[in-house]
N, C-alpha and C positions, 0 to 999 in steps of 0.2 A: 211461235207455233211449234217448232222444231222442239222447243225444251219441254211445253207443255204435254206433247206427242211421246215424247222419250217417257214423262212420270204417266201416262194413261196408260201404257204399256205395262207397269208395275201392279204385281197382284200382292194382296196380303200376307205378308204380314210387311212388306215391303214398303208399300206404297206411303209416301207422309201423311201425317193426318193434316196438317195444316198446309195451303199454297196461298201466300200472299203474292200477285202481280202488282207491283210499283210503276206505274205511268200515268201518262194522259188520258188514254183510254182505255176501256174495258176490253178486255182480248175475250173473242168468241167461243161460247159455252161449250166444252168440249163435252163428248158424254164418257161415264167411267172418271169424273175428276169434279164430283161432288163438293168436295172440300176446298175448291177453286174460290178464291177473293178478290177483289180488285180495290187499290186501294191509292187515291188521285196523290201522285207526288211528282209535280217535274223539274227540280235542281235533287243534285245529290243532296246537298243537305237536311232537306225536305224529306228526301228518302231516310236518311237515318237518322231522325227522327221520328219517321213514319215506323221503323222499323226497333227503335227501342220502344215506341209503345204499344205493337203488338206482339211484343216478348214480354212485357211487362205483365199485360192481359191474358195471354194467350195461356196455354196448357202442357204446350210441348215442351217435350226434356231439351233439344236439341238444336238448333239455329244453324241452316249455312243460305248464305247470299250467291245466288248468280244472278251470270246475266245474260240477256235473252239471245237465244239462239245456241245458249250454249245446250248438251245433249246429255243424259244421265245417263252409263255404262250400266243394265240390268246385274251384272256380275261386282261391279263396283261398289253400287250402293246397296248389296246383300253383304259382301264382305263389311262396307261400313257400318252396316248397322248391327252384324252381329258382334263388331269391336268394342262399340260405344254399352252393348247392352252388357258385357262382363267388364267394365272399366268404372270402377263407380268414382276412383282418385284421379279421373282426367277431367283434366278442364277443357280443351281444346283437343281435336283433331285433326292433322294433315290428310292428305290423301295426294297420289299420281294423278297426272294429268297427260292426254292424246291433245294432238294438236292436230287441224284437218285444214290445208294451206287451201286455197281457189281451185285447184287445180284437183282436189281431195286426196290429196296427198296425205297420208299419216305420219306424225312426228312424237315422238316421247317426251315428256318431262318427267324423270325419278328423281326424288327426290331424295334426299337422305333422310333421317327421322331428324328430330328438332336440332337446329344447328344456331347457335345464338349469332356467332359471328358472320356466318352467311346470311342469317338473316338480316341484321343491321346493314351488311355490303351491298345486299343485292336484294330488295325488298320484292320486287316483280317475281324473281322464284320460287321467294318462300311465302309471301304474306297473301295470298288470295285460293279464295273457296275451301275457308277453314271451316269446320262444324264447332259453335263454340254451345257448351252446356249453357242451359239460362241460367241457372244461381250464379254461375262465373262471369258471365254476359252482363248481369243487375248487378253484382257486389261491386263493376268499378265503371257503372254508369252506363257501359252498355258504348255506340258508335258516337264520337265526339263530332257534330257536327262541321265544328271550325277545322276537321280535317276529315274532309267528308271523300276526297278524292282517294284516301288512302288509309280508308276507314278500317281495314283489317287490321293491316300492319300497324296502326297508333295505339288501337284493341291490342292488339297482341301484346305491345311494349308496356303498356297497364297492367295488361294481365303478369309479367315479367316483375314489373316494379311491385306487384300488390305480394305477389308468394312465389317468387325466385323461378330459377326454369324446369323446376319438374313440373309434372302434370299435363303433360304435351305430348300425345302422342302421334302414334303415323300406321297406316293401311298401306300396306305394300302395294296395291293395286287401282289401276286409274278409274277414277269415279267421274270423270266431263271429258266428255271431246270441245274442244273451242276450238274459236279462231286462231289464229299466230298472236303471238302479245307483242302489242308492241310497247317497248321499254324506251322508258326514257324518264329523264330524273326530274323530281318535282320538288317544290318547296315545302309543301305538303311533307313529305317524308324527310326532308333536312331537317324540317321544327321538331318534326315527331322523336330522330334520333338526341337532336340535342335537350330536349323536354326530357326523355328517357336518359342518356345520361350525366345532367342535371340532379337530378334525382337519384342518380348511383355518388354524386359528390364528384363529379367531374365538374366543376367550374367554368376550368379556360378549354375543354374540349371543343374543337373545332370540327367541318365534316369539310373534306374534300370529294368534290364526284372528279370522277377518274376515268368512268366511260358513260353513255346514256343509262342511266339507270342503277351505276354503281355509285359506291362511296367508299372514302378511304378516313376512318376516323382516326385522329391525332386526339389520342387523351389529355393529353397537357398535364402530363407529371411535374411537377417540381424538382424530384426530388434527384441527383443522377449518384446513384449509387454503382460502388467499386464492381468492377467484373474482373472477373479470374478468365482470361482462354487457356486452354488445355490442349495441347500439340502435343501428341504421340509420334513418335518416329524412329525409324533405322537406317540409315543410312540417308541415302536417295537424295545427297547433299541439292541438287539444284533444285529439286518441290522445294523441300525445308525453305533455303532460303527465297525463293519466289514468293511463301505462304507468310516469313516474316517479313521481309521487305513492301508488301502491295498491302499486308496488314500495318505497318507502322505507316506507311504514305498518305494510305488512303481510308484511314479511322478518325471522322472527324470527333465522335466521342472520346475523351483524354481521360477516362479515371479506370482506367483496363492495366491489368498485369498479363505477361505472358510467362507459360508453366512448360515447359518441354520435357517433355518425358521420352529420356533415352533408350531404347532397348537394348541397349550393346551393340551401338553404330562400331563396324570394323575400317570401313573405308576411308580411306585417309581425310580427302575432304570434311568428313561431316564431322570424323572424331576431334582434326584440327580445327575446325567452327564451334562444335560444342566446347570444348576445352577450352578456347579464348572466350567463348563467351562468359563461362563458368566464373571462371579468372578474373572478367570485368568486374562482377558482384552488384551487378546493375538491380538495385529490386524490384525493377519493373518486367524485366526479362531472367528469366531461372531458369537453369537445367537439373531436372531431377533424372536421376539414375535407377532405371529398372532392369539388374542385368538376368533377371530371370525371365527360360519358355515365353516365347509374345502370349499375353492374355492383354488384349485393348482393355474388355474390363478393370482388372487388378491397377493397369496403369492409368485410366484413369481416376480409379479411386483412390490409389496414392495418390495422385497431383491434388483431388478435390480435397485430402488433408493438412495438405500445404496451402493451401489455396487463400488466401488475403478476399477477398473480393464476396462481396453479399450474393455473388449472381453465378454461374459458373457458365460457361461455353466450354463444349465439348465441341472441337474445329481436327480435318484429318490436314494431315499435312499435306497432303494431295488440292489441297484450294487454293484462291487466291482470291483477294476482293476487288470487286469490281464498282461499287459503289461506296461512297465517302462514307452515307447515311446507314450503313447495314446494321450498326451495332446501336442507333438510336432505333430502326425499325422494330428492331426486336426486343429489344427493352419496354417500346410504348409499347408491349402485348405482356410482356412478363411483370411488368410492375402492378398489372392489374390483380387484387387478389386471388381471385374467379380461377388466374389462371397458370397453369404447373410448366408447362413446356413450350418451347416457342420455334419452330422450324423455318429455312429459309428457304429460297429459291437458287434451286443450284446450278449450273448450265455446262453443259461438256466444252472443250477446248472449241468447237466446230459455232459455238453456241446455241445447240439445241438442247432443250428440257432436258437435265439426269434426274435431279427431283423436285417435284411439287405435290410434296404428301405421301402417306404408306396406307396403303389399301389393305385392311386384314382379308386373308383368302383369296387372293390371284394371286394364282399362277403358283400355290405353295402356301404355306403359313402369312407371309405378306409382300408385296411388292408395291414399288412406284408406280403409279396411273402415268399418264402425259409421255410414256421416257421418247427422247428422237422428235418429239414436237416443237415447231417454233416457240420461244418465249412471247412473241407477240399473238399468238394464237388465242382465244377469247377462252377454249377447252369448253368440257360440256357445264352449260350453267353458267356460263363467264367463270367456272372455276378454276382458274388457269390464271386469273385477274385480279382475284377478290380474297380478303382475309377470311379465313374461314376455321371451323374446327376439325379436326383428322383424331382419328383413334391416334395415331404414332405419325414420329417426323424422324427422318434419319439422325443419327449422330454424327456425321461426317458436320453437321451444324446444327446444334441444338444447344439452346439457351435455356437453365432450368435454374431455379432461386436453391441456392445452398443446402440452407436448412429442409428442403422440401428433400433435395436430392440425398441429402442423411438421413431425414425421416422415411424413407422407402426401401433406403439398403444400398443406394447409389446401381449401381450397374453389377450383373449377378454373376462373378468373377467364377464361382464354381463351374452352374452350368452352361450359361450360356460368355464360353471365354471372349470369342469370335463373331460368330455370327445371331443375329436377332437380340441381342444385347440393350439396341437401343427401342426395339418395339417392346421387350421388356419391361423395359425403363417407362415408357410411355403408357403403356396399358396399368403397370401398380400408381402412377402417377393420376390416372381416370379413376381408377378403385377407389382410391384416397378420396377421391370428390373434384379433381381439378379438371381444368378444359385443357386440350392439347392442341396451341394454335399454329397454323402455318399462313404466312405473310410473302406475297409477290414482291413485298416492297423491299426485306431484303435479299441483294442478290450476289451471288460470288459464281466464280468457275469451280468447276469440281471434277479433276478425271477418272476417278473411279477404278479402284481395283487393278492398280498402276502396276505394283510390285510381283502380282502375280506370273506375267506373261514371263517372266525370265526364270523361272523355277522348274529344278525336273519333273519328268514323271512322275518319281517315288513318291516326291511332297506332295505334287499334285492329288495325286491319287488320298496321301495321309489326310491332304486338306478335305476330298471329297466326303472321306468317314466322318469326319469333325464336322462337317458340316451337318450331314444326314443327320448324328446325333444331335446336334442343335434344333434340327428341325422338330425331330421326334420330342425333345425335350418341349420346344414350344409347343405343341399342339398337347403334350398331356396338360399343359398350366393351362392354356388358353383357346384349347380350341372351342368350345361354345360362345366364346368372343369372337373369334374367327371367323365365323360361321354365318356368323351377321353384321357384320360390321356399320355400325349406327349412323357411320358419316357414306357411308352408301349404298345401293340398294337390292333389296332382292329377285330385282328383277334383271339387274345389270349383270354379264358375263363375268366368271371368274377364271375363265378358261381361255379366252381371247383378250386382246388388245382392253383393257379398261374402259369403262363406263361409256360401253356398247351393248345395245339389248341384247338378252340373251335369247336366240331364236330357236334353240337345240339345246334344251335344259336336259340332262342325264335324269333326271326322276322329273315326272309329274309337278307344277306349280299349286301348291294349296298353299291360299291367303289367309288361312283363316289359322284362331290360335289352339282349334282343338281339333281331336281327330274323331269323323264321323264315322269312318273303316279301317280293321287292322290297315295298313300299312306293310308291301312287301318289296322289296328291290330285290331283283334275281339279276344274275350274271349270264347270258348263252354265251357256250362255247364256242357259237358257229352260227348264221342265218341260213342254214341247209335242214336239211330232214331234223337232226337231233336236235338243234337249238328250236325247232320252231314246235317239234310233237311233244317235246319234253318241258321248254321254260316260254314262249313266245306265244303259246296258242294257250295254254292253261294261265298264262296269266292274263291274255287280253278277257279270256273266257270270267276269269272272273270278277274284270271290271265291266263288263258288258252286263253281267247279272247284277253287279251292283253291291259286289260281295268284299272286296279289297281295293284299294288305291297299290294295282302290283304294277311296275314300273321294270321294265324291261331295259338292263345296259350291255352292250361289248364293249364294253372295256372296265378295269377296276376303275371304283371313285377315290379320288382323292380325300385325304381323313374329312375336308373342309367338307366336302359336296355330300358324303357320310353323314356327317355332325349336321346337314342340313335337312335330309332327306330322316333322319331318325326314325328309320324302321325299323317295325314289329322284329321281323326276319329278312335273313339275308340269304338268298341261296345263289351256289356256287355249284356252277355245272362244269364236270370232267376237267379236276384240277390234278395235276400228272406231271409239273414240270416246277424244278427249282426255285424258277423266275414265281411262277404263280404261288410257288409256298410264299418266299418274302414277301409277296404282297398281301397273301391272306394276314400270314403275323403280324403287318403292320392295321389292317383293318382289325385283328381282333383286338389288337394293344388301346385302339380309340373307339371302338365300336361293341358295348357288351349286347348288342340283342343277337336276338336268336339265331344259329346260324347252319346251316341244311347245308351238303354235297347231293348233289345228284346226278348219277349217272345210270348212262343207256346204254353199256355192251362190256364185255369181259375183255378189258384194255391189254392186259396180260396176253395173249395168248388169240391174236389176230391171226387169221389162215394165211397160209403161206404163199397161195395162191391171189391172197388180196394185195389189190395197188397200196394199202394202206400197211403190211408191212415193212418190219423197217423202219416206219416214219418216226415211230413214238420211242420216247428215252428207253433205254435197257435196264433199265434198273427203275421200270413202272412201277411196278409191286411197292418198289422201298419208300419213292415219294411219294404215291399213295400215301399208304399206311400214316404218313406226316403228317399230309393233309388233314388226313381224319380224323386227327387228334385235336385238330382248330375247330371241328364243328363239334356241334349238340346232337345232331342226326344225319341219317344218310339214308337217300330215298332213292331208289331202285327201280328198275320197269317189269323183271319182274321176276316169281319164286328163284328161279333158276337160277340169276346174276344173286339173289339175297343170301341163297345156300351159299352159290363160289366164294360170296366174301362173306360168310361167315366167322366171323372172329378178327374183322377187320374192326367194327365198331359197335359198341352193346345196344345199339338202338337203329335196328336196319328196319325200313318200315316198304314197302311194296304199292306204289301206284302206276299199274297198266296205263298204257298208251291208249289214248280213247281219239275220235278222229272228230275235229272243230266242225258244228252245225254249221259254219258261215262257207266251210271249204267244202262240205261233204254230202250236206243234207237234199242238195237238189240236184245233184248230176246223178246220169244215168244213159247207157249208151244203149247203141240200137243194135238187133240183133241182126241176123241174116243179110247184110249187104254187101257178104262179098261173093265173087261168083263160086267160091268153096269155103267151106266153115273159116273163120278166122279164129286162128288160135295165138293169144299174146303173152309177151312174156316185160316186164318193166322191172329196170334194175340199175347199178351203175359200177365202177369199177373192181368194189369190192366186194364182186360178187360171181370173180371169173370163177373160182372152183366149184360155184354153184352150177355154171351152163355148163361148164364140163360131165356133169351126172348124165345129160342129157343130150348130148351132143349127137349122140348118134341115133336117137329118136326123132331131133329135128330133120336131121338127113332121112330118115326111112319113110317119115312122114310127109316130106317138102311135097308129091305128087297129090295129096290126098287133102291138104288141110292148106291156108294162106299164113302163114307166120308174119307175126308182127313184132318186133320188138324194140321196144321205147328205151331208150338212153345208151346203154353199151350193147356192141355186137360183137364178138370176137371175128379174126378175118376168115377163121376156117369154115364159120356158119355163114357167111356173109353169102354163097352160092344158094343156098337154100333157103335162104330171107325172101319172103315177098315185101316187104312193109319195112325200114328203119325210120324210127322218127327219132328225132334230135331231141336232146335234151330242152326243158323250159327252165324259166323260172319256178320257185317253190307254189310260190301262191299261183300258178297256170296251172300247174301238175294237176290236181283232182279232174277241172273242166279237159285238159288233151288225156289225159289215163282212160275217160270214158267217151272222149272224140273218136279212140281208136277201136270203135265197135265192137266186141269182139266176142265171138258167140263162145269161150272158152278161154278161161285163164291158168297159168299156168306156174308153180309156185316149185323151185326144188330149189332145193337148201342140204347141203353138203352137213353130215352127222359129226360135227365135233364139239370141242370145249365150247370154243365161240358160238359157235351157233344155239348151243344148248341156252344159253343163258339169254338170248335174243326172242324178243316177241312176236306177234303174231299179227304186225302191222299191215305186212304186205296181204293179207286176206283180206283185212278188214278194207281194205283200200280199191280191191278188190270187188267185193264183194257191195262196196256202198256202190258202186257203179252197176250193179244187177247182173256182173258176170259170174258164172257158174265157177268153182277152181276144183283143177286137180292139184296136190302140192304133196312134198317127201312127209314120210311118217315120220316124224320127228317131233321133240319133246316140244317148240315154240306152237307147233299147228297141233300138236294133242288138246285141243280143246274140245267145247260145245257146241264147235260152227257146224252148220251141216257143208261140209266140201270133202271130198275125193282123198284118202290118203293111201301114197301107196311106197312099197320098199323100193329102194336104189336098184333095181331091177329094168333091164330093158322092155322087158315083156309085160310085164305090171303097167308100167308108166304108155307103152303101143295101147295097151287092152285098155287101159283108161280113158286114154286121148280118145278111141274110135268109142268107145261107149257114146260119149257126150256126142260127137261131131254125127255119130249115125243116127242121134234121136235129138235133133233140135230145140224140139218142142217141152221136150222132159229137162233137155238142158235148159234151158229158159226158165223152165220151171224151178229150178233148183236154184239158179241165178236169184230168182226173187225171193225164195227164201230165205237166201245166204242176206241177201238186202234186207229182205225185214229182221231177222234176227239180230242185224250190226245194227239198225235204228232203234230197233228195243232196247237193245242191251252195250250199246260199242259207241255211242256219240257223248261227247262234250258238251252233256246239257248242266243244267243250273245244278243239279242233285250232285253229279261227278264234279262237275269244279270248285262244290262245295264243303267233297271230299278233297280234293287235290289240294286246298286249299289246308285242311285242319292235317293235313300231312307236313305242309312247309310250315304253321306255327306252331308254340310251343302248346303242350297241353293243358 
């Protein structure tokens, strides 16, 4: 009922044309599900059977099998289907699965996009609730009854053995909520793997299950072809020999050379060991001499031209083996043709996971998932357990076939000397067409980045440049590999702990492969006043109209989350400091869309009197001026700040502050409740040399009027206050601005640079609450409002204030005008944020 209930909920173009129910009985005529069948089958086999011959009849492009009780995700099966409808060379479809335990507990399963080796491992995660196209579904017979229990995954290995593994694809997004699966290994899928490889020409291939539900396949090569290891090293005599002594002990494969590669060991121990070794002339054991600058690459590209051996292991001196079988596990993966690279399992001294796989885009260009986790730990997916494929495996143990590793360029000795050298290695290795596998089975220690803790600062420091540069170097080769990384998933964090959902994604989730609205990611400087009037409210404004996918972040993205997010435009509010140029440069170096500054006040030349000077670099103006050479455009609040920075950039464009329908559009405060006019004033620190204009008006007046003043009070006025209200939150302010009643508003603004260039907020803010204002003649309130302006005068600003207070009724009146003219002409409706909008893109 539950499943049936989930597809009656689907409206067109959505909903399937065809639903076959497979049981004993007829399930009850739902209404809205027309196309409902029933159709008598009770063993699985029966069922699929039943089910290749209404694929055979049927009309539909499309086929997925569930089962009952499972629930169709509305959002899921929209993304799937507008996949399947631009995909005309897939055969098959994966899709995400929610899991919903007794207790309705929610659980994830992401999956990676097609993974052959994972698949064969661990069939329960990858082989169920695929969409398979019917000409692919009839070309290789369609569900083999005699494995009827694990009728996908046998489908799947058919489909595999008929036209290799492309055409396979995946829906980043869960399409079922189900029960918990429970896993466990069947016969069913031991036949299915050894029938499948059978049929690749594995003969004596055997299947070991290793936990409920997994398997560990032993190819059964014949053939045990020479391996070269490659030991890079300087000094650090006791690894060295730790790395060869546990490697000659404990390798029960015997057709291995070892290559050591010296960098100009000085330390006596290591020079006196290399040297006797040299000396023996053993050709099993070689020391080659690299006395040039450490580049890992170069060395081991020289050893791989010495190299005797069909097969090459690239091994750090920093290991040691811990299982006899490592250099047979990894062998039965590289002798396969299929496959280029072959990673181990590596365990720190303590025995927790250092590696099991390289993640493209966590945490940086790419990092280890699992690191600090038990090696018995099952990881997510039992991937922690099970052989599977990874975009890259580290080099500190990678096994890669010779001629594969010449035909790619071996390791990229220019750019990347140091670091990402081996994801390098591994990602031209996938380019080429091969699989890049990592195996639990074999296992070594591995301490990790041993040599550095004893080095000075200087180096330190030189190592941190070299490294950036490396970084920056990989993300120009490879960041749209990065970005997505195929062996995991796009819904998983890249910013936290590995393949954990990501709950707090910096941009918006869109499943889908095209875009139905520009696309914009803005930066706010601040979640106060300027970040929310200038980038937070005009962007939610125009995804509420339905006008952009604008995605609001504090803080830069990373090149990866960048290269994911691929927006239209990029805007960058009030960028003014050092730190924030490097970081612009490095988004403009990966990121060529459009790219917008915008600022709200004349940063230069902040009043002397505000809590805000002082605070900002001295030399604003200069980094400015940098900044603005990194965007396309620079967008302004309003004429005044456009004239100041005149001649900062050749395309200054002007969009006023308009105040959000959702903050603004329904408040409004009451007039006459207090037992003498209330007259208010709202502001905050930087805006002491504004009450100073008036200071002695609030004093002249305190007998005659109720003064209110919302957020700062200076202590001299604090006698003559009836009313201080504490600051709120951003999003309270509009509802307490017009809690505070107040039959008169009151607006002075000190006549200088800064202020000239500053808009005309505070009215409008005002005035959406139906308070009447007086405020100073000044160039931001020289508008078309109807309110009160008058010169820095005491007598002006008395004769004003008593005007309003002595005629209530006319104040009131004036009040509503000021409101309706700010709702005509001053709100954040569809029309302005559709302006605000063709401001932030390009033209």
């Amino acid at each position: 009922d539950a499943t049936l209930r989930s597809l009656a909920a689907l409206q067109p173009p959505y909903a399937p044309r065809e639903i076959h129910v497979l049981a004993d009985a007829a399930p009850e005529p739902l209404p809205g599900l027309p196309q409902l069948r029933h159709v008598a089958a009770t063993t699985l086999a029966a069922q699929a059977q039943a089910i290749n011959a209404l694929t055979a009849t049927g009309s539909c492009s499309w086929l997925l099998c569930v089962e009952a009780g499972d629930v169709f995700t509305p959002a899921g099966l929209a993304s799937t289907l507008l996949t399947v409808i631009d995909a005309p060379d897939l055969r098959a479809i994966c899709t995400d699965e929610l899991m919903r335990d007794d207790e309705g507990n929610l659980s994830a399963l992401l999956r990676p996009d097609f993974n052959l080796d994972l698949l064969l491992s661990m069939p329960a995660g990858m082989a169920r609730h695929w969409l398979f196209r019917r000409e692919a579904f009839l070309d290789v017979g369609g569900f083999d009854p005699a494995f009827a229990d694990a009728a996908e995954f046998n489908l799947l290995l058919r489909l595999i053995d008929a036209g290799g593994i492309e055409g396979f694809g995946h829906v980043h997004e869960p399409l079922l909520i189900t029960p918990p699966q429970q896993i466990a290994s069947k016969p069913s899928e031991q036949q299915s793997i050894l029938c499948h490889l059978r049929h690749r020409g594995y003969e004596e291939a055997r299947i070991e299950p290793t936990l409920p539900g997994c398997y560990r396949i032993h190819y059964g090569h014949r053939a045990t072809p020479g391996v070269s290891i490659i030991i890079p090293t300087k000094n650090q005599f006791r690894l060295l020999l730790r790395c060869i002594d546990t490697l000659i002990e404990k390798t029960a494969y015997k057709n291995y050379e070892v290559l050591i590669v010296d960098n100009g060991s000085t330390e006596e121990d290591a020079c006196t060991w290399l040297d006797g070794l040299e000396a023996m002339g053993n050709p099993q054991l070689r020391v080659i001499r690299y006395p040039q600058p450490f580049n890992y690459s170069a060395m081991n590209n020289l050893a791989a031209q010495h190299a005797r051996g069909e097969y090459l292991v690239l091994l750090n001196n920093d290991t040691a083996i811990l299982r006899e079988d490592w250099l047979d596990a990894m062998l039965n993966h590289a002798q396969r043709p299929e496959v280029g690279a072959v990673g181990a399992k590596l365990l720190y001294p303590d025995g927790k996971i250092q590696h099991a796989g390289v993640v493209l885009g966590l945490r940086g260009p790419a990092e280890h998932p699992f690191i600090g986790e038990s090696p018995d730990a099952p990881g997510y997916m039992y991937r922690l357990q099970v052989d599977q494929d990874y975009s890259a495996v580290t080099g500190a143990c990678l096994m890669v076939r010779k001629s594969l590793y010449e035909e790619v360029g071996g390791l990229d000795e220019e750019v990347f000397k140091v670091s990402y050298n081996d994801v390098d290695l591994c990602l031209k290795i996938r380019t080429a067409g091969y699989l890049v596998v990592w195996t639990p089975h074999a296992v070594l220690l591995h301490e990790g980045s041993v040599s550095q803790a004893r080095e000075d600062k200087a180096v330190m420091e030189k190592k941190a440049l070299r490294f950036l540069g490396e970084q920056d170097a990989f993300y120009d080769k490879w960041l749209p590999v990065a970005a997505h990384d195929p062996a995991y998933n796009d819904n998983l964090t890249l910013s936290g702990p590995a393949f954990q959902v990501e709950t707090n994604p910096p941009v918006a989730w869109n499943p889908l492969t095209w875009r139905p609205l520009p696309v914009a990611v803005a930066f706010a400087a601040d979640q106060a006043g300027c970040g929310h009037y200038r980038i937070i409210q005009p962007a939610a404004a125009m995804r509420d109209f339905g006008l952009a996918t604008a995605d609001v972040c504090h803080r830069y993205l990373s090149p990866v989350e960048m290269e994911r997010a691929s927006p239209d435009t990029l805007v960058l509010q009030r960028q003014m400091t050092e730190d924030q140029i490097k970081l612009q440069k490095r988004v403009a170096r990966f990121n060529k869309c459009f790219k917008v500054a915008e600022l709200d006040d004349y940063l230069p030349q902040v009043p002397r009197k505000s809590a805000h000077h002082g605070t900002l670099p001295k030399d604003i103006l200069k980094t400015m001026r940098k900044s603005l050479t990194l965007v396309d455009r620079f967008v302004v609040s309003t004429q005044g700040l456009a004239e100041m920075m005149q001649g900062m950039h050749p395309d200054i464009r002007v969009v006023e502050n308009h105040l959000p329908l959702h903050w603004w559009a329904d408040v409004k405060g009451e007039r006459q409740t207090g037992r003498k006019p209330r007259v208010g004033w709202s502001g905050a620190a930087g805006h002491r040399g504004d009450l100073e204009l008036i200071a002695d008006v609030v004093e002249a007046l305190s007998d005659e009027v109720e003064w209110v003043f919302f957020g700062m009070c200076p202590d001299k006025l604090k006698p003559f206050v009836h009313e201080i209200v504490q600051p709120v939150a951003i999003g309270d302010y509009p509802g307490r601005l017009a809690s505070l009643n107040l039959d008169l508003a009151i607006a002075p603004l000190e006549d200088n640079t800064f202020n000239q260039c500053k808009s005309n907020l505070r009215l409008l803010e005002y005035g959406a609450c139906g308070f009447p204002v007086v405020c100073s003649d000044v160039r931001p309130y020289q508008c078309d409002l109807p309110v009160t302006r008058v010169k820095p005068r005491f007598k002006e600003w008395t004769e004003a204030i008593r005007m309003h207070v002595n005629d209530l009724d006319a104040a009131a009146k004036a009040g509503d005008a000021l409101r309706e003219a700010i709702h005509r002409d001053w709100m954040l409706d569809e029309q302005y944020a559709r302006f605000w909008l063709s401001q932030w893109m390009p033209d």
